[in-house]
PAKE-411171 format. One record per residue: residue in one letter; x, y, z of N, C-alpha, C in turn. Coordinates in steps of 0.02 Angstrom, whole numbers, padded with zeros to 5 digits, always signed. Layout:
AXYZXYZXYZ;...
This chain:
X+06860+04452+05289+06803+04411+05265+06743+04457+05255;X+06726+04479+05189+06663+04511+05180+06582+04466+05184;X+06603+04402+05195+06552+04364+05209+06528+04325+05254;X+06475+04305+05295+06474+04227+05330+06403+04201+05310;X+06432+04135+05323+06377+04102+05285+06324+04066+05321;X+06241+04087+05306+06198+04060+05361+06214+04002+05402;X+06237+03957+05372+06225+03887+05384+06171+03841+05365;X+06198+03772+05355+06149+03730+05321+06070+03745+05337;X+06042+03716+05426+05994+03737+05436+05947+03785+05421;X+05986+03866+05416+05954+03901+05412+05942+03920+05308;X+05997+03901+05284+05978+03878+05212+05935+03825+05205;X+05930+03808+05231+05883+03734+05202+05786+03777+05218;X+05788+03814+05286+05730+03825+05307+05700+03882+05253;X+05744+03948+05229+05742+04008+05175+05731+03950+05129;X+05749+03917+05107+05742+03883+05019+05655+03866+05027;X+05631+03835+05088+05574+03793+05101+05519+03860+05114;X+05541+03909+05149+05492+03981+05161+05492+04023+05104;X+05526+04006+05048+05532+04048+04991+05471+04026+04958;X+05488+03954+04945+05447+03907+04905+05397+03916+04924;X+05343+03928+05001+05308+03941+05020+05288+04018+04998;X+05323+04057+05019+05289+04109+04977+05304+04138+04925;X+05320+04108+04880+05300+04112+04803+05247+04086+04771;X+05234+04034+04829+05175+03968+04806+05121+04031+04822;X+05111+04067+04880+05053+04132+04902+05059+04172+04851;X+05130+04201+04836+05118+04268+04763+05076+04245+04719;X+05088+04156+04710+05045+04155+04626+04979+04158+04651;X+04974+04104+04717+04882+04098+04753+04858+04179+04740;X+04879+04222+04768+04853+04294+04753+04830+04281+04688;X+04882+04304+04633+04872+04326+04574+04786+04299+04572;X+04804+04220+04558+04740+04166+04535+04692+04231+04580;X+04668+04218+04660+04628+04251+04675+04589+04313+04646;X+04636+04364+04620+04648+04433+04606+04601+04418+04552;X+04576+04357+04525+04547+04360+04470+04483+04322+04473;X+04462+04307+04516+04396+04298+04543+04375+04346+04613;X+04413+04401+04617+04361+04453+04667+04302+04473+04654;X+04287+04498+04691+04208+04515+04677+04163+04467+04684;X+04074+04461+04630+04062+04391+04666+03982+04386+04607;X+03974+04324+04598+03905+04318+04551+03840+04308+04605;X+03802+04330+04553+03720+04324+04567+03679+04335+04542;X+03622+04279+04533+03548+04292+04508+03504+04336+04527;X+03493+04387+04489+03439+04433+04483+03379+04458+04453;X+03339+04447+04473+03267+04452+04444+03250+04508+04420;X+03243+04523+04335+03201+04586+04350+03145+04568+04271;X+03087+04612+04296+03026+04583+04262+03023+04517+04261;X+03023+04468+04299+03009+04387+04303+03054+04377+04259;X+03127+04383+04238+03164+04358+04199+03241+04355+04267;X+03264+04289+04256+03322+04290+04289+03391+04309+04269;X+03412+04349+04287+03483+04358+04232+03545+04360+04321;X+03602+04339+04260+03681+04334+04301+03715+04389+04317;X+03717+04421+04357+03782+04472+04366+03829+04466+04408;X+03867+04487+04368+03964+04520+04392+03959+04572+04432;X+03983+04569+04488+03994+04614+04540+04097+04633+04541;X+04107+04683+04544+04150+04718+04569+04167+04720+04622;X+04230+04735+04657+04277+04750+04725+04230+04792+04755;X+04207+04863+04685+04193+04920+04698+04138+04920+04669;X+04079+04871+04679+04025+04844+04689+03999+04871+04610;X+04032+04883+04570+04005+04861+04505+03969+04822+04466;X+03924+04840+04429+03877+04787+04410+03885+04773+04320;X+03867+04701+04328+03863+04696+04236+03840+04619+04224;X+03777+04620+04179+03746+04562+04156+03787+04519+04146;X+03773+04471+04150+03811+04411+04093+03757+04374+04061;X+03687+04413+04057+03646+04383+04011+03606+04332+04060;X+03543+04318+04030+03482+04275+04070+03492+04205+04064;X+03454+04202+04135+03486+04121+04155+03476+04046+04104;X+03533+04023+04078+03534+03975+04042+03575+03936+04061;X+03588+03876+04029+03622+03815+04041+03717+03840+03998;X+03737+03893+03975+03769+03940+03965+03793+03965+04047;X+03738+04025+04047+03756+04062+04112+03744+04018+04173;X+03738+03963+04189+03718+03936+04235+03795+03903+04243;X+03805+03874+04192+03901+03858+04197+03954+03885+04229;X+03946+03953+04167+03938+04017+04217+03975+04014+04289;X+03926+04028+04329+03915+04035+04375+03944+03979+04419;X+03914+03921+04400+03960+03871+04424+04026+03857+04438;X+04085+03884+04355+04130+03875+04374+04167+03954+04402;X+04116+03980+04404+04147+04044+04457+04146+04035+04530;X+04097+04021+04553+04092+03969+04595+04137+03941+04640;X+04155+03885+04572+04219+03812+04616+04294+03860+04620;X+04290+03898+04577+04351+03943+04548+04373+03982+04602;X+04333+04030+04637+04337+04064+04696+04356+04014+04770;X+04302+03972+04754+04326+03935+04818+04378+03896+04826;X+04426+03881+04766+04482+03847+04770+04520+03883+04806;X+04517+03959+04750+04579+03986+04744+04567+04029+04830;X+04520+04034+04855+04518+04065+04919+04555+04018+04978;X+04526+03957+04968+04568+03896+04994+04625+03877+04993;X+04657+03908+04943+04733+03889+04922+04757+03944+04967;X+04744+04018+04959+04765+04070+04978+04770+04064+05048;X+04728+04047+05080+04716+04030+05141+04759+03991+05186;X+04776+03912+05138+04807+03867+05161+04874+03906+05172;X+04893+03944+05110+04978+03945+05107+05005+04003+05158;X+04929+04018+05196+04941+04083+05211+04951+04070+05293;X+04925+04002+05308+04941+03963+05373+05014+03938+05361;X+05021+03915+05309+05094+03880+05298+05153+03914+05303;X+05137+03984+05286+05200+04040+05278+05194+04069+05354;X+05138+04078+05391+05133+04084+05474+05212+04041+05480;X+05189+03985+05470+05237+03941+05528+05306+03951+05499;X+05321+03922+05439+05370+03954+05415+05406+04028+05439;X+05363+04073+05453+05401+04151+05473+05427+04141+05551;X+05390+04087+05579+05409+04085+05650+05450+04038+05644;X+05477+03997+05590+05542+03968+05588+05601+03994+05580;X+05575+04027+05528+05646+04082+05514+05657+04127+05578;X+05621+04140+05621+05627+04176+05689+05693+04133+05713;X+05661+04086+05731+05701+04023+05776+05772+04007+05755;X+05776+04010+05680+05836+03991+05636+05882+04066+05634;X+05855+04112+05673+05881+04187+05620+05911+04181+05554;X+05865+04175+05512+05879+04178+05446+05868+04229+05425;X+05834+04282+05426+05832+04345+05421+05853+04426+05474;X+05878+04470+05450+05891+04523+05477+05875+04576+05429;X+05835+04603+05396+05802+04653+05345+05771+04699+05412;X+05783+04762+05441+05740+04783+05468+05658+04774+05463;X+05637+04783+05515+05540+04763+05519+05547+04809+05474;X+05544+04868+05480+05517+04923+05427+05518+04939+05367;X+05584+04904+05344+05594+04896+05277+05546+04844+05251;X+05547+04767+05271+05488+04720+05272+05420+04734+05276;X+05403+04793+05307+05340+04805+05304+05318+04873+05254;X+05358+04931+05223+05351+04953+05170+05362+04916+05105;X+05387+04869+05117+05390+04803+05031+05313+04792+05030;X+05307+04763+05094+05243+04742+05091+05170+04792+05086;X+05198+04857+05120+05134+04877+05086+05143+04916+05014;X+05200+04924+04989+05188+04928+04912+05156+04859+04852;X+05173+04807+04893+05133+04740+04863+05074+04744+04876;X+05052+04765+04920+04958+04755+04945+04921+04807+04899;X+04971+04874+04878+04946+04931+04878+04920+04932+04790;X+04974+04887+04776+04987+04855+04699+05019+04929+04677;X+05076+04958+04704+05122+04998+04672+05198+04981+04670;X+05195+04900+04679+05261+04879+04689+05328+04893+04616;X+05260+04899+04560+05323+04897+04501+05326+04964+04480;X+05306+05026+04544+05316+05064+04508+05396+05089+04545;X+05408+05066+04586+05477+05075+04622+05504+05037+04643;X+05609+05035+04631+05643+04988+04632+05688+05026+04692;X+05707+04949+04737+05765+04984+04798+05844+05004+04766;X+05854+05065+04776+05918+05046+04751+05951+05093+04842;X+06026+05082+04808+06065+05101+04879+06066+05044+04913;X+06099+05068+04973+06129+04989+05035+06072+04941+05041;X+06004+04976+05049+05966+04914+05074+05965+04854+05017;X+05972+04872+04941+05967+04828+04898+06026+04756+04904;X+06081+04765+04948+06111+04721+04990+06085+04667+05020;X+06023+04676+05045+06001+04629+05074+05967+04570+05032;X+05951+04603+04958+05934+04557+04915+05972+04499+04859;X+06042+04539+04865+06098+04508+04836+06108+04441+04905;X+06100+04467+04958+06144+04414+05022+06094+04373+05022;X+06039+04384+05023+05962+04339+05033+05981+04256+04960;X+05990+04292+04905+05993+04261+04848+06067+04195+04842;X+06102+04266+04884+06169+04201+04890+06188+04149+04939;X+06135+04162+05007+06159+04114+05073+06206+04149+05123;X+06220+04209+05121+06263+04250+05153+06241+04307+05204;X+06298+04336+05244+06265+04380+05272+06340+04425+05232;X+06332+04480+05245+06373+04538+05208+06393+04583+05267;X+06457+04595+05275+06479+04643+05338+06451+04685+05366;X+06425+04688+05421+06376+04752+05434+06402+04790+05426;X+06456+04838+05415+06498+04902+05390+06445+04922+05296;X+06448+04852+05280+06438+04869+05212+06350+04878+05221;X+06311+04859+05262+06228+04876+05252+06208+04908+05310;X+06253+04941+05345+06214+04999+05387+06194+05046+05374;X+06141+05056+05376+06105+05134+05353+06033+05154+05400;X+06020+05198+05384+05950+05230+05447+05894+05263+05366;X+05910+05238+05311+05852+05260+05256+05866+05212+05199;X+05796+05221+05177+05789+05195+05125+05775+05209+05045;X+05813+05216+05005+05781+05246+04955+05751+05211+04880;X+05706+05239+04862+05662+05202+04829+05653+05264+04776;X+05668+05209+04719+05685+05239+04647+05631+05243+04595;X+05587+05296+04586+05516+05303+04564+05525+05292+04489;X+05501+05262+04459+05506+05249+04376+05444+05294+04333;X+05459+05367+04329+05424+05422+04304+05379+05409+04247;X+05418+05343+04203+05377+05326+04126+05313+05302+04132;X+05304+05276+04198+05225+05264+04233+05195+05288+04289;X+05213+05369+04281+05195+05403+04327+05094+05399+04315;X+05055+05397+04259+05019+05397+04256+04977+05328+04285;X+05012+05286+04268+04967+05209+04320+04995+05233+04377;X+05025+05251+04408+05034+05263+04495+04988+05328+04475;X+04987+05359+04487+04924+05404+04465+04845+05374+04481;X+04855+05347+04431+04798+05304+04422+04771+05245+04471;X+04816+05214+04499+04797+05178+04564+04815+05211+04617;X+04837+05267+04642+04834+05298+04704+04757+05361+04697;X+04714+05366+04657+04669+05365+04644+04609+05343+04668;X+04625+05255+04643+04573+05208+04627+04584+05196+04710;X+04637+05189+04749+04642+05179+04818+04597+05255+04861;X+04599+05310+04826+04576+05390+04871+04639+05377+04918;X+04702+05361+04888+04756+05394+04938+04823+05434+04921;X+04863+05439+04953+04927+05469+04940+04972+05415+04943;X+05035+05429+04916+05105+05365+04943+05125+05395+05008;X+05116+05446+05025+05122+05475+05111+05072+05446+05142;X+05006+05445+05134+04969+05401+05166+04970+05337+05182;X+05006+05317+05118+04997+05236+05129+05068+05216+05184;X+05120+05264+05166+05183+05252+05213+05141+05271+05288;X+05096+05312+05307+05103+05318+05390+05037+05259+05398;X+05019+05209+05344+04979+05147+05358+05025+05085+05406;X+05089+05123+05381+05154+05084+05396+05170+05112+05477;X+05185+05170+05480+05206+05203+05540+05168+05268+05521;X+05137+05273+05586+05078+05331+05589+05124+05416+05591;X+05201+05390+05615+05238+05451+05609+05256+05475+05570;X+05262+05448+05516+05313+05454+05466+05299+05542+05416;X+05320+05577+05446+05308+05645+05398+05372+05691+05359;X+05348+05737+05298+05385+05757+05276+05417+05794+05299;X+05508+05821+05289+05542+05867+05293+05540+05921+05267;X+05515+05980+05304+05469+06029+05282+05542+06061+05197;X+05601+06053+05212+05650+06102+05172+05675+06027+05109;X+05637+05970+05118+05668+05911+05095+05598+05883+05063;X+05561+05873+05013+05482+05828+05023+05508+05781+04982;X+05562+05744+04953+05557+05689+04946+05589+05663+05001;X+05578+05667+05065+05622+05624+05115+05546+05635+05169;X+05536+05560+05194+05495+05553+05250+05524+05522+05314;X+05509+05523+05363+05562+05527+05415+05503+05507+05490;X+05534+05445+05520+05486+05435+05593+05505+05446+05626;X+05475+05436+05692+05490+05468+05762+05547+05428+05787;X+05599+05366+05746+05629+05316+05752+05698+05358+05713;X+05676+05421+05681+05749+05430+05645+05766+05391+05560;X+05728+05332+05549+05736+05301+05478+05696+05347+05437;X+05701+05360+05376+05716+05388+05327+05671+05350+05278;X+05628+05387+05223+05611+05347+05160+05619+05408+05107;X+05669+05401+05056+05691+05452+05003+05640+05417+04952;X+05612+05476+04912+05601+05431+04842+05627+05486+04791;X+05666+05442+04752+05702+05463+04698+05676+05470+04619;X+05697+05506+04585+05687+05491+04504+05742+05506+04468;X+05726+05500+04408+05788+05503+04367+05805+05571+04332;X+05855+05614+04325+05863+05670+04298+05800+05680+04234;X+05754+05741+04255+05704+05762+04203+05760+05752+04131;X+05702+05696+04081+05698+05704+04014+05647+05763+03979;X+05632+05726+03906+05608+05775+03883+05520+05772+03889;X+05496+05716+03899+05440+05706+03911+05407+05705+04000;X+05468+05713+04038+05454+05697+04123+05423+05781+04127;X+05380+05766+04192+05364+05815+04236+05417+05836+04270;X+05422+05900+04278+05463+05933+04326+05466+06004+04347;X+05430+06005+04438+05463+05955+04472+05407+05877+04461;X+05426+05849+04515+05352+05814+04478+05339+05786+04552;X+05278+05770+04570+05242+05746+04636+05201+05676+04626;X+05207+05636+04672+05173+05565+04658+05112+05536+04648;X+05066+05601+04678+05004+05601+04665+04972+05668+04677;X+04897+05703+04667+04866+05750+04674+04869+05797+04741;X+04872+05740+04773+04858+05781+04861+04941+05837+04846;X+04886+05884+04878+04969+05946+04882+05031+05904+04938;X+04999+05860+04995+05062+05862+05042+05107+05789+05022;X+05097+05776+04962+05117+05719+04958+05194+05716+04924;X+05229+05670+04924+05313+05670+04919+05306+05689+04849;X+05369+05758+04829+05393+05775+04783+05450+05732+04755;X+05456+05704+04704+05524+05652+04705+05584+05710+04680;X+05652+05680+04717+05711+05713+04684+05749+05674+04639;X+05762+05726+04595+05818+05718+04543+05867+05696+04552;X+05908+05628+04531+05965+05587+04582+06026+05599+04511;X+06072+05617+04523+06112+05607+04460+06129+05524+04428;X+06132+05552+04359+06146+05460+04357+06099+05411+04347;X+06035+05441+04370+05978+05374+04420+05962+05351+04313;X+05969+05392+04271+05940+05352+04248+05980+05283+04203;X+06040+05258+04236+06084+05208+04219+06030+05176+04278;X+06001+05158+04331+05973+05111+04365+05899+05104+04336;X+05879+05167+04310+05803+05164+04285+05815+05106+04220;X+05843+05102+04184+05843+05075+04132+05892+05007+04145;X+05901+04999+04205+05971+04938+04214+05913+04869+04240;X+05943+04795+04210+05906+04734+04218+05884+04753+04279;X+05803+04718+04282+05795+04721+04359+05823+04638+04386;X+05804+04668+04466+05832+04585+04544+05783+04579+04558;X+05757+04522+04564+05698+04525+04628+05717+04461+04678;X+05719+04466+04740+05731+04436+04797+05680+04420+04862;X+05670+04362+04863+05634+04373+04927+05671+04370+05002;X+05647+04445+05043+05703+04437+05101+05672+04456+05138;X+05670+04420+05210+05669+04396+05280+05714+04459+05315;X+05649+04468+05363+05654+04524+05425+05691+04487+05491;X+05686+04520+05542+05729+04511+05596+05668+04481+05650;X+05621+04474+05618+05533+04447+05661+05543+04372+05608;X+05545+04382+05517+05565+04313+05510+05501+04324+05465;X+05472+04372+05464+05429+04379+05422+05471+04411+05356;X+05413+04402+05305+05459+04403+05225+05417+04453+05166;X+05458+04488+05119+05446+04528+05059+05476+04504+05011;X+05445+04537+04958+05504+04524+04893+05530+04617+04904;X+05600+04582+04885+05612+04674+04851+05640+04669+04784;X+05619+04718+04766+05632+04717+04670+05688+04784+04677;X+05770+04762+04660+05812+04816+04622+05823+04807+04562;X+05897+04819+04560+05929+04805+04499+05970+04764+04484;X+06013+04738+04441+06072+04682+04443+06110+04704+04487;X+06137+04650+04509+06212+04673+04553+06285+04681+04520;X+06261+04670+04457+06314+04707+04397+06291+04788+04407;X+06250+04806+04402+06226+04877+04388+06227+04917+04432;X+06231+04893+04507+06244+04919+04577+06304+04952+04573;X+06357+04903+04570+06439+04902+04573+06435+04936+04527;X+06416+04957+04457+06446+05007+04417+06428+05057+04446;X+06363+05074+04468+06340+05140+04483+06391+05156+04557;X+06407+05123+04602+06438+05142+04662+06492+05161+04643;X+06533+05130+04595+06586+05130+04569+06594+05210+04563;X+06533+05253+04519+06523+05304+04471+06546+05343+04531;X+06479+05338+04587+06475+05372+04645+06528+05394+04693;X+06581+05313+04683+06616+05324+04727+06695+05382+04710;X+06675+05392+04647+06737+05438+04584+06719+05479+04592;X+06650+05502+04604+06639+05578+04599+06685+05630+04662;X+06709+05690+04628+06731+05732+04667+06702+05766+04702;X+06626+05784+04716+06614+05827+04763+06572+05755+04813;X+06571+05698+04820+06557+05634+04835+06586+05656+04915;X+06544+05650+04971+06574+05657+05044+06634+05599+05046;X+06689+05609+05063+06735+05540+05099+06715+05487+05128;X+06655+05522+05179+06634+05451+05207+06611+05432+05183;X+06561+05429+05118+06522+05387+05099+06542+05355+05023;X+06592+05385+05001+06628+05379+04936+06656+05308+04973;X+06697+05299+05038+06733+05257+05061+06709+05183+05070;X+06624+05198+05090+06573+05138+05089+06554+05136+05016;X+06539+05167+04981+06505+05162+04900+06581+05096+04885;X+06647+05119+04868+06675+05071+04877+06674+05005+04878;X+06679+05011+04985+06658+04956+04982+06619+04911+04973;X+06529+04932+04960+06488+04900+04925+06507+04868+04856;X+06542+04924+04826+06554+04883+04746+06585+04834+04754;X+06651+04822+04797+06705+04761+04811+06680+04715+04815;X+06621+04723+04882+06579+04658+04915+06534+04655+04865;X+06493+04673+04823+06436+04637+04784+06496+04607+04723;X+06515+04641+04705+06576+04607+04643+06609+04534+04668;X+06633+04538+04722+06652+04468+04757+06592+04423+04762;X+06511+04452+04793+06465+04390+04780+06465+04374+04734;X+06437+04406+04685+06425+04374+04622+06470+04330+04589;X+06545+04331+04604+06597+04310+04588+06608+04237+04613;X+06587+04223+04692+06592+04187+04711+06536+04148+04738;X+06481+04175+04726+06417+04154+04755+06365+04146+04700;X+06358+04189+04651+06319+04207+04606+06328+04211+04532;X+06381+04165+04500+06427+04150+04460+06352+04135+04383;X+06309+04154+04399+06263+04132+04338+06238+04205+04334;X+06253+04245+04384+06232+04312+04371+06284+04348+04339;X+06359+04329+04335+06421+04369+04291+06402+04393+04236;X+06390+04354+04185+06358+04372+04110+06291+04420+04112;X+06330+04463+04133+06251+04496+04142+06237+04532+04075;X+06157+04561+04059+06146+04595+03983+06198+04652+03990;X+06235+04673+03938+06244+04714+03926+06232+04785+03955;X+06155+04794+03942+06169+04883+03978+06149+04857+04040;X+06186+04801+04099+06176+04777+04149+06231+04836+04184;X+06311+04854+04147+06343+04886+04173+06363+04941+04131;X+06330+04968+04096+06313+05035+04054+06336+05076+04087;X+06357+05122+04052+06380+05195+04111+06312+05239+04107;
């Protein structure tokens, strides 16, 4: 049996904590768009409106009228909804995470759950997709299942950098004054590079964070580094990677072993199984891990088969070589 299945309860509680936080992803967005904050400002006895910035930016919106006074108003009601909403759902998904505790509906390591999450806060979530075993947890999350622990044991994680927007990650690790090494030891204060390895970061726990890219094209940097700071992760060249760079994306929301929750964004689980498939043929491929690549392809090929039957038809270069 490559599968068991939560059970009703604890399906019924994931369908209701999902719904809950998806209802928060959008509350964000809305928020994300009333940050900052208005105000009347006097200058030479004339009143005028300004737009304030995160990053305390300033800009007229022109002198006070029955116009800008609207304005203002419905910036106003606008903020305070959407702060209210954010707020509410943000009590609602509390209780919810301490349900899923109670229910064990989740088993995603904390750490994995909490690097999803700070690539969501960090807003560099679309610039990297999970691929490898942990992306397992998003196929089982999606279907109601748990998946053999043989098939999702691992001590790393690797995370597949999408080079064609190396310049917006650029550009918002910047606008943050940080590194993606920085923001990982925001996560765990240990987490440092392998002096003979710099795309691999590594804690005082032994787990692992690889970040990958796709064999240099003709326009990629190479080697190429994630951001300015010299100590920051060099990504490696993965063979292959770019059948996943270009393969449909997954996105899943999945529950930790605390019951707290992420989305993780891979790839199809058509596109997994081909690539393991690839992996698992290759001849200089270790035995042991050719033997699990395998069995990952078997077991996601059987979910989808039997669990995930709207995901079969997948696009086309879903299983591209």
């Amino acid at each position: 049996m490559n599968f068991q299945d939560i059970g009703d309860d604890a399906r019924r509680q994931y369908i209701d904590a999902r719904a809950t936080f998806e209802a928060l992803e959008a509350a964000e967005v809305q928020a994300a768009g009333v940050r900052g904050g208005m105000y009347w400002k006097t200058v030479n006895g004339v009143e005028y409106l300004v737009r304030t910035s995160t990053r305390n930016a300033q800009k007229s919106l022109g002198a006070r009228s029955p116009e800008t006074e609207a304005i203002h108003a419905g910036f106003v009601q606008r903020k305070e909804e959407a702060e209210g909403r954010v707020k509410d759902l943000g009590e609602a998904l509390a209780r919810h995470q301490r349900m899923n505790r109670a229910l064990f509906v989740g088993r995603v390591p904390t750490i994995v759950i909490d690097i999803l999450d700070m690539l969501q806060r960090a807003d560099i979530a679309e610039h990297f997709t999970v691929v490898g075993t942990h992306a397992l947890y998003a196929y089982e999350a999606a279907a109601g299942v748990r998946l053999q622990s043989a098939a999702v044991a691992t001590r790393d994680v690797d995370l597949l950098w999408d080079t064609r927007k190396r310049f917006r990650l650029a550009t918002q690790l910047k606008r943050l004054d940080s590194s993606m090494l920085a923001l990982l030891r925001k996560v765990d204060k240990t987490f440092a590079l392998i002096a003979d390895q710099r795309y691999t970061a590594v804690n005082s726990k032994g787990f692992e964070v690889d970040i990958l890219r796709r064999e240099a094209q003709e326009h990629d940097p190479h080697p190429a580094q994630l951001s300015d700071d010299e100590d920051d992760f060099w990504a490696v060249q993965a063979h292959n990677a770019e059948q996943l760079v270009s393969a449909p994306r997954f996105s899943a929301v999945v529950v930790g072993t605390t019951g707290h929750m992420a989305r993780m964004n891979t790839v199809h689980p058509l596109a997994f199984v081909r690539f393991k498939r690839w992996l698992a043929q290759r001849p200089d491929r270790d035995p042991l891990k050719s033997g699990r690549d395998s069995l990952q392809a078997d077991t996601v090929e059987e979910l989808v088969r039997d669990y995930l039957p709207q995901l079969a038809d997948a696009p086309r270069d879903a299983t591209r070589p």
